[in-house]
N, C-alpha and C positions, 0 to 999 in steps of 0.2 A: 459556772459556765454551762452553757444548757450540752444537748449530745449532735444538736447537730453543728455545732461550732466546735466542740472538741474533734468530731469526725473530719470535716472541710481540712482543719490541722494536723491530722497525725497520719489520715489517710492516703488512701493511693489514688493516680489519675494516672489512668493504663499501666500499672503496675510502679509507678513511679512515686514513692515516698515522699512526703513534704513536711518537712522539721522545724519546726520553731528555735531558731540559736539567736547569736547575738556574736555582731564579726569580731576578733580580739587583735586583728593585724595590727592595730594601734590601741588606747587607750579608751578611745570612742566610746565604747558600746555600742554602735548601729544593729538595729534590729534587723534577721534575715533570716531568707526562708531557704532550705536546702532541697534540692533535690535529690533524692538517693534511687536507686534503680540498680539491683544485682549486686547491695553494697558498693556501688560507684557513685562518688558523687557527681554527679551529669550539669549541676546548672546551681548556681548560688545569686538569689537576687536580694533587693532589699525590702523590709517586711514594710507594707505602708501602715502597719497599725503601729508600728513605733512609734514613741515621742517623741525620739531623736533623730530619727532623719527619712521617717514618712518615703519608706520605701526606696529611698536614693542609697547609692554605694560609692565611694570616691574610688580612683582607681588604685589605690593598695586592695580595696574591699573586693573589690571586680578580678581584682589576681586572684584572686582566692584557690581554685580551682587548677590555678596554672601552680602556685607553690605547691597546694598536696601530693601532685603526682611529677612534681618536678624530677626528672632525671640525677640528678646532682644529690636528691633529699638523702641525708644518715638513714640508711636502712637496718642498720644491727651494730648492737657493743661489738669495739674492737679495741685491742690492745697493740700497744706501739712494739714494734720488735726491734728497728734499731734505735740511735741514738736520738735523742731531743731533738724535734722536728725534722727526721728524716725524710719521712712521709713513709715509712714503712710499718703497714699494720696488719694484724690476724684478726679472725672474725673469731668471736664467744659466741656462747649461749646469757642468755639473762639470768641464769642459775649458776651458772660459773664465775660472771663477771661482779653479781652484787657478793658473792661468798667473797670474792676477788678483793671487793672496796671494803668489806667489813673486816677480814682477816687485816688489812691493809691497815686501818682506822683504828684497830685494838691494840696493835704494836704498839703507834705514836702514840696514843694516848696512854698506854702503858710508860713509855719511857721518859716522856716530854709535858703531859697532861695534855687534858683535852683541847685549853684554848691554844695549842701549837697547831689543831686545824681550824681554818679559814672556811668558810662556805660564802659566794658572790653572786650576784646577783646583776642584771640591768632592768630594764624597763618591764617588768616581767609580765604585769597584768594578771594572769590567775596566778601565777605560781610566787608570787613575790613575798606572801607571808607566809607561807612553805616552808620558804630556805632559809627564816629566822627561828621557825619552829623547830625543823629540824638540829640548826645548829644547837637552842639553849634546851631540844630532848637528848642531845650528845652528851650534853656538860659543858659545848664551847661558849662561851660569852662572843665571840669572833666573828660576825657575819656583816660585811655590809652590801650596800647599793650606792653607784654614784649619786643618785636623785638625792640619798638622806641629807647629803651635803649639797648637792648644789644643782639640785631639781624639783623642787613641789615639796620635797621635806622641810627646806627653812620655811617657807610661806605657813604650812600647817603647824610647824612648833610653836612659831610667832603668832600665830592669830590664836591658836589655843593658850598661851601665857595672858594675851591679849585681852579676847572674849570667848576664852572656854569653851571654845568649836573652831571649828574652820569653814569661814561662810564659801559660798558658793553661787554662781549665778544664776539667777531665774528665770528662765530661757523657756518656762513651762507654766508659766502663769499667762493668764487673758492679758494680762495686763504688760506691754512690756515699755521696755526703758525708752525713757525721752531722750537719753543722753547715755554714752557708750564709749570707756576711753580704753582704749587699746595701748597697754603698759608694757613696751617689751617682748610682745606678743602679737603672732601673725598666727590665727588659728587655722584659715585658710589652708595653708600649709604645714602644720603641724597634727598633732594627738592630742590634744588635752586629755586631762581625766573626764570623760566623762559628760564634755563639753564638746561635742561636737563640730567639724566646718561647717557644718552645718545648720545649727543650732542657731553660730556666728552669724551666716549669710542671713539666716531669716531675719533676726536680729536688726541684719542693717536693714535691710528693706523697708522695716516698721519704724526703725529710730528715726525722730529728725535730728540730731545733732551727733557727729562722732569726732572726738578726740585721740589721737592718736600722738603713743612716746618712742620715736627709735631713731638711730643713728642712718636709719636708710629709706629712701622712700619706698616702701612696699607698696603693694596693689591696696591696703586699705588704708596708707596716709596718699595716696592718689586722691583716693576717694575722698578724706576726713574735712571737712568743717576745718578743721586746726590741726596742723603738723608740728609737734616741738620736736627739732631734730637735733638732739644733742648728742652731747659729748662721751660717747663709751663708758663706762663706768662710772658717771655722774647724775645717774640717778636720785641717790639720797639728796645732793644738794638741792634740785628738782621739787621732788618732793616736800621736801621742808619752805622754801620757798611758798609754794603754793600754799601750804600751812598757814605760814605767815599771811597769804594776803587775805585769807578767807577768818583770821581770826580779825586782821588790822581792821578790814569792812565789815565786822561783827555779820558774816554770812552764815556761821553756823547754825546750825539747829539746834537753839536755844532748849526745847521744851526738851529734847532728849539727851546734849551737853548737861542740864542741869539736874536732871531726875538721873539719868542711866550711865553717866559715864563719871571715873574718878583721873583728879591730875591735870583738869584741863587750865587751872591758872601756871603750874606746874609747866606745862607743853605750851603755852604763851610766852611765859618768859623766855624758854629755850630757844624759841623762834624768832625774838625779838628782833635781831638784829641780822636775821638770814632773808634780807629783802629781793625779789628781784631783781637788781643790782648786783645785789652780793652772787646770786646763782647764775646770772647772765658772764658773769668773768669767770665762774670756773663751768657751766653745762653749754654756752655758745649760743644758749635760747636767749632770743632778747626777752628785754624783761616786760616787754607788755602781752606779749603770748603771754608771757605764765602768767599776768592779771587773767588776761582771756581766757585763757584755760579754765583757772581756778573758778573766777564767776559762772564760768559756765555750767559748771558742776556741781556748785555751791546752790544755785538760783535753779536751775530745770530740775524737777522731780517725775519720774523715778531717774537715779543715776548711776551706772553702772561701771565697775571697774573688772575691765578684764584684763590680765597680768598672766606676764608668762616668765619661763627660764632666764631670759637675760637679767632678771633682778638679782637672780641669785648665783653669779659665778662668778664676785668679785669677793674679795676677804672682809666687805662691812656687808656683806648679805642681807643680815638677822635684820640689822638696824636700816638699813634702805627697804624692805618689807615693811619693818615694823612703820615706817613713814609714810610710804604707798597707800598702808590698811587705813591710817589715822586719817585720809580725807574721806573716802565713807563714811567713815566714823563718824565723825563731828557735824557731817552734813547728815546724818538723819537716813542713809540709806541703809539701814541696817532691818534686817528683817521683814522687809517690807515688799510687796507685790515690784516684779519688777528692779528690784534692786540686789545687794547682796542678800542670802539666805541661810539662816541655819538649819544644817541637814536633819530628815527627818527619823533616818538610822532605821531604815526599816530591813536591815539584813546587819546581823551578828559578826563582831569579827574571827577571824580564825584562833583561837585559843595556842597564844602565844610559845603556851608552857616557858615562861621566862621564871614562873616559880621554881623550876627546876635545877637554879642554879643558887648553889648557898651566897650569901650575901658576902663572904670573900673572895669566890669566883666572878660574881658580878664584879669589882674591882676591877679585876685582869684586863677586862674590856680596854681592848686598845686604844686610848684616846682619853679614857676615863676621868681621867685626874685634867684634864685642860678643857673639854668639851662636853660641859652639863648638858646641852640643847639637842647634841648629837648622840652623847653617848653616856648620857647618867639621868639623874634626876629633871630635868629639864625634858627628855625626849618623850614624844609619847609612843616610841618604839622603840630604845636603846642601838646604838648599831655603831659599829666600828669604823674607827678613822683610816680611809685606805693611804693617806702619804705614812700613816704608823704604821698597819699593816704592812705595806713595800718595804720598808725598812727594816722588818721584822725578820722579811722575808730574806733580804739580802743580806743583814747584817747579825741578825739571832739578837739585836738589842730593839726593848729592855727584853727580852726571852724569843728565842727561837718559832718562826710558823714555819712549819713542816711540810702542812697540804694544803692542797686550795682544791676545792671542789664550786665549780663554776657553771650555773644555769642558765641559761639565754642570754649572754653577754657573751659579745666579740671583744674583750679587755684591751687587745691592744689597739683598738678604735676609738674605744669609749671613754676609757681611764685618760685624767691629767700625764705627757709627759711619757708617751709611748715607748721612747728608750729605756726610762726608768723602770718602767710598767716588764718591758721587755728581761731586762736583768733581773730585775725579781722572780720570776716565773722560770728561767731558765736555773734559778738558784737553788729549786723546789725539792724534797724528795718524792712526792706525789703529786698527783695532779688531774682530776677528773674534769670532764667538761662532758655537758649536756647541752644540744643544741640540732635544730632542722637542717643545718647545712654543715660541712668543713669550715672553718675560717681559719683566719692564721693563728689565732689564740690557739682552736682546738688541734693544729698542727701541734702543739708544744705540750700538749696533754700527752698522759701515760695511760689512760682510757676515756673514748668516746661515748658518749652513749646518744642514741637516737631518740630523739625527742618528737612529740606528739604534737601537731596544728590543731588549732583552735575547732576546724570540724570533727578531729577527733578525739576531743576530752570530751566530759563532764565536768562543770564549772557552775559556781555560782558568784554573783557580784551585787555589790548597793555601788552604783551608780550616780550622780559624780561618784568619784572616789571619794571615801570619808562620810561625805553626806548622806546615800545612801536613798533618795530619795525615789528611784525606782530602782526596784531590786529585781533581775536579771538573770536568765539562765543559756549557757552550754548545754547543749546533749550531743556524746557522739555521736555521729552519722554514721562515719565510716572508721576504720584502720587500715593502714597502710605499712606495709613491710612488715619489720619486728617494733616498732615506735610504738612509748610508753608516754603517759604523761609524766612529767616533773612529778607531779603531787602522788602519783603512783610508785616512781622510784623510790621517795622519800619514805612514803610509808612498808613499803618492803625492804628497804634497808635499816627502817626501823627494828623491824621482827628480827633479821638475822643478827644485828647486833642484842638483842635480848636488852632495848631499851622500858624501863618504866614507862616511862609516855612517848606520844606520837605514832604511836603503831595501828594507829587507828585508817580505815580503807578511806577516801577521801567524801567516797558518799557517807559515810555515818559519819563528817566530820560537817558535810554540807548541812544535813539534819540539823545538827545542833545548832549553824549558822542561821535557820530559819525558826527555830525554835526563838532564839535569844529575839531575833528582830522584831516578832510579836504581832508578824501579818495573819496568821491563820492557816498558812499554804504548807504540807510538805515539797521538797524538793522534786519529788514527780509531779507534784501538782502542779507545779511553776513552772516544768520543763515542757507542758499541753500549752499552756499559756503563750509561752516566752515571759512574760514581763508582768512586772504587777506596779504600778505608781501609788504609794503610799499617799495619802490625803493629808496636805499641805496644812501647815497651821504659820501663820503670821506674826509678827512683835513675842514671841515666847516669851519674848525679856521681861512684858509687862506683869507678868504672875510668877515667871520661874526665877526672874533673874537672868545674871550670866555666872558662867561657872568660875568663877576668879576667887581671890581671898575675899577680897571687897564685895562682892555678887554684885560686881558693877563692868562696863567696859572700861578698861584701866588704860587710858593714855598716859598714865604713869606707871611703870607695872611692878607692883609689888614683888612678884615672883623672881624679877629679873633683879632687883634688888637686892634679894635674900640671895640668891646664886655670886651676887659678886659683879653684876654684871653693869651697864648703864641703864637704869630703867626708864629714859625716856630716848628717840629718837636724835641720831647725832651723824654730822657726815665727816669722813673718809676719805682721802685721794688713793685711788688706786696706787700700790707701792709702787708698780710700774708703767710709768706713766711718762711725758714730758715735764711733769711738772713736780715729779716727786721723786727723778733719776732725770736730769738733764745732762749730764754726760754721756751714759746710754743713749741718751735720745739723739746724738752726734752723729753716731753709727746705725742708730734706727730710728730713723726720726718718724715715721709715720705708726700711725695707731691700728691693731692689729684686732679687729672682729671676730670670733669665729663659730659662731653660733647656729649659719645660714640652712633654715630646713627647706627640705625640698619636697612639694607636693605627690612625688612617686615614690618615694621612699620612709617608712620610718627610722628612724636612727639611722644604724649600718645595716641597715635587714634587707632584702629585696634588691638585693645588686644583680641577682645571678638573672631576675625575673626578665624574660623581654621583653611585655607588654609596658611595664614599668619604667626597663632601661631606656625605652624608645623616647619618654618624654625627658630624661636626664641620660645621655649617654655618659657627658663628662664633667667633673667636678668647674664650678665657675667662680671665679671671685671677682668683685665688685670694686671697680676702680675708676676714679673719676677723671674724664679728658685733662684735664692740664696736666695731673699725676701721670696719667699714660702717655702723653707727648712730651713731658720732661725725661721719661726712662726709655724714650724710643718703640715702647709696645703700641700695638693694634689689637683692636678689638679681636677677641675671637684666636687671639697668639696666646700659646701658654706665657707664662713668666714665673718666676723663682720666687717664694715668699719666704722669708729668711729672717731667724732673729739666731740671739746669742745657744740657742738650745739647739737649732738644726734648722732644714731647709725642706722646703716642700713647692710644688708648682702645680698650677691651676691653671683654667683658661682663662684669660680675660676678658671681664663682661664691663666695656666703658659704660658709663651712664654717670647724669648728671645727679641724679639718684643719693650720690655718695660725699660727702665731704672729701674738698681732696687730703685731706691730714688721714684720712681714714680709708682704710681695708677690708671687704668683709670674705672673709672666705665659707665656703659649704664644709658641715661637720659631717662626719662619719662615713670616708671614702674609702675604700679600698675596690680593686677587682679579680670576682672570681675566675677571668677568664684568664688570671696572670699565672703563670706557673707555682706549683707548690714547692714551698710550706709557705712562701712569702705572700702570694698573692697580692702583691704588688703594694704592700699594706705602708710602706718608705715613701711609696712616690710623692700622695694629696693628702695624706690623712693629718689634718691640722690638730692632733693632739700630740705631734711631734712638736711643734711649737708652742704648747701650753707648759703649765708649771704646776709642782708638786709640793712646791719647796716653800716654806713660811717669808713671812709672813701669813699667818692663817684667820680666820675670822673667830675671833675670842669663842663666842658663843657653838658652833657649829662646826667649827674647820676647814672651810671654806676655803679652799685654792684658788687661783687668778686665770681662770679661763678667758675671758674678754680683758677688752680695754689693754692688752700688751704692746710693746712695742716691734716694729718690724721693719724690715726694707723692701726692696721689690729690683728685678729685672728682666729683662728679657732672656728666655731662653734660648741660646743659640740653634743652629742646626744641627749643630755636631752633639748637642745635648739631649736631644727627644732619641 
């Protein structure tokens, strides 16, 4: 980079500093430029030399500036002084309260061993393989994230069993997709990793044809070429279907079917008799869409599959994945300009230290013995089963967890089974939480600690996630109050417990991230820059292989064989369902959604924001006229969503949008404006109606977030 493009970047414009970062409100990575002035951040736009969203900000991104100096933000450790969720707390020093967490930590592990504490996690984005480091530099085996189970972790175990990577979309090549199905997924309103709304929008603009799979008509099966609007958790049958009609019209892609892939006579018989017909009586698509579908995507080259969370929050997760991946597959979109892609890993990952645990400590790992994909040999992160975990926690079987030490997750929003979630937590003998705001999780903790915004860490990222294809940097700008980053606590709670590893500061850990990845750049180099886009290579497969037993893409997977598992694609009825508890279904006869993301918010995060709130004041669920004029509701009236676990109410948004057998509510509500410790976390938050409870998905563990069953009514007046 020459000096006067380094200058134009780091320099001032009337004393006002301008920062190269990269937004982390979501998963995105959008490139942005900051302005700093008297250490204040004054103005966050978006950088247009990004690859990812050429200067544009969605409006979480445009908060930016409103959360850093939000009123409400954790400014200093405090320790609770009355009872569990009082709300009565004392202010520390950061010297008092990590001596506080480590004198704390030496006990239990003294008395109970290390994996009696817990370390958690949510959508974390920089801090997320932090909080596994941390736990297995302790000695705990014990850490997880909702996602390992039933967020973007089944897709990445599966495809790496699969084809030995986890491909990713091509949203960066000249070249893009002719064809674009949207699986599950509305990125519009979501985070992907790494994957842009962006990225999406551009996407559609250039594709001629898009395909779209979900139970609801969103803004882009509006938009799609072909809507298959099926049945809540009947994906896999879908899937397979389609399988079948692309192998019946010999539409695959022969030259790469028979050089690069293993199983596929294998994966023909299986499908034999899963005709559109057969998937038309249990997904509600008729069965000439899913010809249309299939051909469509089978015959237009490049073809792209974009897929999101809803595949993965039923208990056959692994296996409606693994079904999803197998139509790229076999049609030849693999590796190719425009199509799926394998990442080019040009940033290192964070150095696990899971070596640190002897291999009968690895064991303990909650889940271990029933979830190879989640939490043994299968994963390629090991991580803990949280319905074991809760159980652990409540009941000390099979052994006691003591402490939960909790970063960027609102638990009792986020987790299956809120009540559950809630009795466990209250059962605790310690309990840390790190986090930008109060929530009613951190209500229940016995020390808070103040957590650091994305403008002021240091960070680095490979971009997607996983793939790594442009590798990304953080710099702080500013600091605000007494707020740490996560990856900064961690590593000074490291020192005071006088652990062997992990004590390392987070920038000599960045180093070595840039090192491994093999671009050339130190992390101050990268942080001039912002971004670095590693040079793309195409078909690997054809000189490297793929990384399987076979070095082939295994539509039969050897791996999942040897685990004990089904190694080819199979489908599932959700255990809770009409059709797999029809006595339930007497008392709940309607199907219950709960997945709905909302364009101003991610997750639970950004309740408190008002530029935010203004576009989502109140929680909506999605109910169709005949449904709403059979229970007496109007549009725009809250009403009571209700199954056998508990009750929650939403407003009602009619639309014809919706199947009327089907529900969809918005995920991750509560408000800060409600009184503490509760903050209203009872009222909408639709993980009071999900489940915890097994049926589980063999592979992964998988709980039944979607496709549940439910009721509805109208709320009275005497009820709001």
């Amino acid at each position: 980079m020459d000096q006067v493009a380094e200058t134009k970047l780091q320099t001032t414009h009337q004393d006002t500093q301008i920062l190269k970062s990269v937004c982390r409100s979501c998963h995105g990575g959008c490139g942005t430029l900051l302005h700093v002035k008297d250490d204040v951040l004054v103005k966050v736009e978006g950088d247009p030399d990004s690859p990812f969203n050429q200067g544009r900000l969605c409006p979480i991104g445009n908060a930016t500036k409103e959360m850093v100096y939000h009123p409400d933000r954790l400014k200093y450790p405090m320790r609770r002084k009355g009872e569990r969720g009082s709300g009565d707390w004392q202010r520390l020093s950061w010297d008092d309260v990590l001596d506080e967490i480590a004198e704390k930590l030496t006990q239990i592990k003294a008395e109970f061993g290390a994996e009696a504490v817990h370390l958690g996690t949510g959508t974390g984005r920089h801090h997320i393989r932090w909080v596994s480091r941390f736990a297995y530099s302790f000695g705990s085996p014990n850490w997880s994230e909702p996602g390992f189970a039933q967020c973007f972790h089944p897709r990445v175990n599966a495809c790496t069993q699969t084809m030995g990577d986890f491909p990713v979309s091509d949203f960066l090549s000249d070249i893009t997709a002719e064809v674009i199905c949207f699986w599950g997924h509305q990125p519009l309103n979501s985070g992907p990793d790494g994957e842009t709304r962006f990225n999406a929008r551009d996407g559609l603009k250039a594709s001629s044809r898009t395909i779209v799979v979900d139970p609801r008509e969103t803004y882009l099966a509006k938009k799609a070429d072909l809507w298959l609007q099926l049945r809540p958790g009947t994906d896999d049958a879908l899937a397979l279907a389609m399988i079948h009609v692309i192998i019946e019209e010999r539409l695959q892609d022969k030259e790469f079917v028979d050089n690069y892939t293993h199983g596929f006579d294998e994966l023909a018989a299986r499908v034999k008799d899963m005709t559109p017909e057969w998937a038309e009586e249990i997904t509600w698509v008729p069965a000439d869409k899913i010809r249309e579908a299939a051909r469509m995507f089978a015959t237009i080259k490049p073809a792209l599959m974009e897929w999101g969370v809803a595949l993965e929050q039923t208990p056959n997760c692994i296996q409606t994945v693994r079904a999803v991946s197998l139509i790229p597959s076999i049609t030849g979109n693999i590796d190719v300009p425009g199509g799926w892609v394998m990442g080019m890993h040009g940033l290192g990952p964070v150095p696990s230290n899971i070596e640190n645990l002897s291999p009968e400590q690895n064991t303990k790992r909650l889940g271990f013995e029933h979830f190879k994909m989640l939490c043994g040999e299968g994963a390629a992160l090991p991580a803990a089963h949280i319905p074991t975990v809760l159980k652990a926690m409540r009941t000390g079987k099979p052994y006691p967890v003591k402490a939960f030490l909790i970063f960027g997750n609102n638990t009792l929003t986020t987790y299956g089974n809120s009540k559950v979630v809630y009795e466990s937590l209250m059962n605790l003998d310690f309990m840390v939480n790190a986090d930008l705001f109060m929530t009613p999780t951190a209500e229940l903790a016995d020390i808070v600690l103040p957590a650091a915004f994305w403008p002021e860490i240091n960070e680095v990222a490979g971009l997607p996630t996983i793939a790594g294809n442009v590798v990304v940097s953080n710099q702080q700008a500013v600091r605000t109050y007494e707020c740490k980053s996560d990856e900064e606590i961690f590593s000074e709670l490291a020192r005071r417990l006088n652990l062997d590893v992990g004590t390392e500061t987070p920038e000599e850990v960045y180093e070595q991230q840039m090192v491994a990845g093999g671009t050339g750049l130190t992390f101050e180099e990268l942080k001039k820059i912002g971004f670095y886009e590693v040079p793309m290579k195409y078909r690997k497969y054809e000189t490297d292989g793929f990384k399987t037993p076979t070095g082939k893409l295994e539509l039969y997977s050897v791996r999942f064989e040897e685990m004990g598992y089904d190694p080819l694609p199979n489908y599932s009825e959700p255990p809770e369902s009409p059709v797999s508890q029809p006595e339930l279904a007497k008392d709940y006869p309607l199907i219950l959604t709960t997945g709905g993301r909302i364009p101003f918010f991610f997750n639970s995060e950004g309740r408190q924001i008002n530029s935010c709130r203004k576009g989502a004041c109140e929680p909506q669920a999605e109910i169709h006229p005949e449904t709403a004029v059979k229970h007496g509701i109007e549009n725009g009236e809250w009403m009571w969503i209700e199954n056998s676990r508990g009750k929650i109410r939403q407003r009602a948004k009619v639309t014809e949008g919706i199947d009327p057998r089907v529900i969809n509510t918005e995920f991750g509500w509560w408000f800060p404006e409600d009184p503490a410790p509760e903050y209203g976390v009872w009222k909408s938050n639709a993980n009071v109606l999900t489940s915890v409870e097994p049926p589980f998905d063999p592979q992964m563990g998988t709980y039944q977030l979607r496709a549940l069953l439910c009721k509805v009514s109208k709320v009275s007046d005497s009820e709001i």
